[in-house]
C-alpha positions as CSV (number, residue, x, y, z in Angstrom):
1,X,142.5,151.8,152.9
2,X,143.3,148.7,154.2
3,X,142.7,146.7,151.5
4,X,143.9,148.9,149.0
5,X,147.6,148.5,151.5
6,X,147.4,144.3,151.5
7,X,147.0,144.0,148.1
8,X,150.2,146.7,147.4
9,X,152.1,144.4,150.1
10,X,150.8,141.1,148.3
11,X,151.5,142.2,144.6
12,X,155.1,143.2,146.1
13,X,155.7,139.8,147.6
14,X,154.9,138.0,144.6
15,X,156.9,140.0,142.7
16,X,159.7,139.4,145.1
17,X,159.4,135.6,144.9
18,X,158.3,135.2,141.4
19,X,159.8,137.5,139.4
20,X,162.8,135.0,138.7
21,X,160.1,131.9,137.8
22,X,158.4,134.3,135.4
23,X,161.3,136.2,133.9
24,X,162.4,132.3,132.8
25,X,159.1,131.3,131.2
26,X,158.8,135.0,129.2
27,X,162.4,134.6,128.5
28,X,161.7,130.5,126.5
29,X,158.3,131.9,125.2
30,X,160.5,134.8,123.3
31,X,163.0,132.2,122.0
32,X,160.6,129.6,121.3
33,X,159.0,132.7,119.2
34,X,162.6,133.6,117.7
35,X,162.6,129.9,116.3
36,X,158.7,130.1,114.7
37,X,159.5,133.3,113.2
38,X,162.9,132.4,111.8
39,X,161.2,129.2,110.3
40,X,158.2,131.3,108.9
41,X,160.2,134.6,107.5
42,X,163.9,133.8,107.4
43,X,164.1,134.6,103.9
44,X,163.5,137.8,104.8
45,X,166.7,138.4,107.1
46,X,168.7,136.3,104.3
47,X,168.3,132.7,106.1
48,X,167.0,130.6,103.2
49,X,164.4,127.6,103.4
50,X,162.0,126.5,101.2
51,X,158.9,128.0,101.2
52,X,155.6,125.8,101.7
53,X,151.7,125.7,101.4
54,X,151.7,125.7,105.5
55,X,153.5,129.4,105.5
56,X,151.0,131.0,103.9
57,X,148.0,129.7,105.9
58,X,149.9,130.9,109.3
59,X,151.4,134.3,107.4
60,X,148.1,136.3,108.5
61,X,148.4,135.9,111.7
62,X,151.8,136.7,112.0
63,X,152.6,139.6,109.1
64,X,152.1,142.2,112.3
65,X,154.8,140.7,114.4
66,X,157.1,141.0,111.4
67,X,158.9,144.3,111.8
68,X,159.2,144.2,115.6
69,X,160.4,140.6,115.1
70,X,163.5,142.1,112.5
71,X,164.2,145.1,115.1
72,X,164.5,142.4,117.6
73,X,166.9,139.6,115.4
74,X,169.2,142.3,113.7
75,X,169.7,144.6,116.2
76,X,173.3,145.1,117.2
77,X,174.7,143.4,119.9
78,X,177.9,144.4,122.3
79,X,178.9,141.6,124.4
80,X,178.6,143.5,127.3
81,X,174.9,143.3,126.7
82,X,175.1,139.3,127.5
83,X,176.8,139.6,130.7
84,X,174.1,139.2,133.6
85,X,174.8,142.0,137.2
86,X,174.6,139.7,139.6
């Protein structure tokens, strides 16, 4: 019972302290993903660029992140949606 309590307090405190360090790296990991995905399927979303041998050796492993990946880019945005509560 005791244990199970410590780790609830620890996981809390580290999500106190951490959460901000964390949110950050997701947050240039997601972007850094917007820019591979743009380069790999652009043409897909209308952004042209040529095509090359290299795209088609990486396509497998990224065909399943395709749809999620267009949900994500052409989704609308208000500009209220930018604007951080702080």
């Amino acid at each position: 019972m005791k244990a199970k309590w410590l780790k609830t307090i620890g996981e809390y405190l580290k999500g106190v302290f951490l959460y901000g360090l964390i949110d950050e790296i997701y947050r240039e990991k997601r972007s850094i993903d917007h820019l591979f995905m743009l380069g790999l399927f652009g043409n897909t979303i209308g952004f042209p660029h040529l095509f090359n041998y290299y795209h088609l050796k990486i396509l497998p492993y990224y065909v399943m992140k395709l749809e999620p990946w267009k949900r994500r880019v052409l989704k609308e945005r208000d500009f209220f949606d930018s604007i951080k509560d702080d």
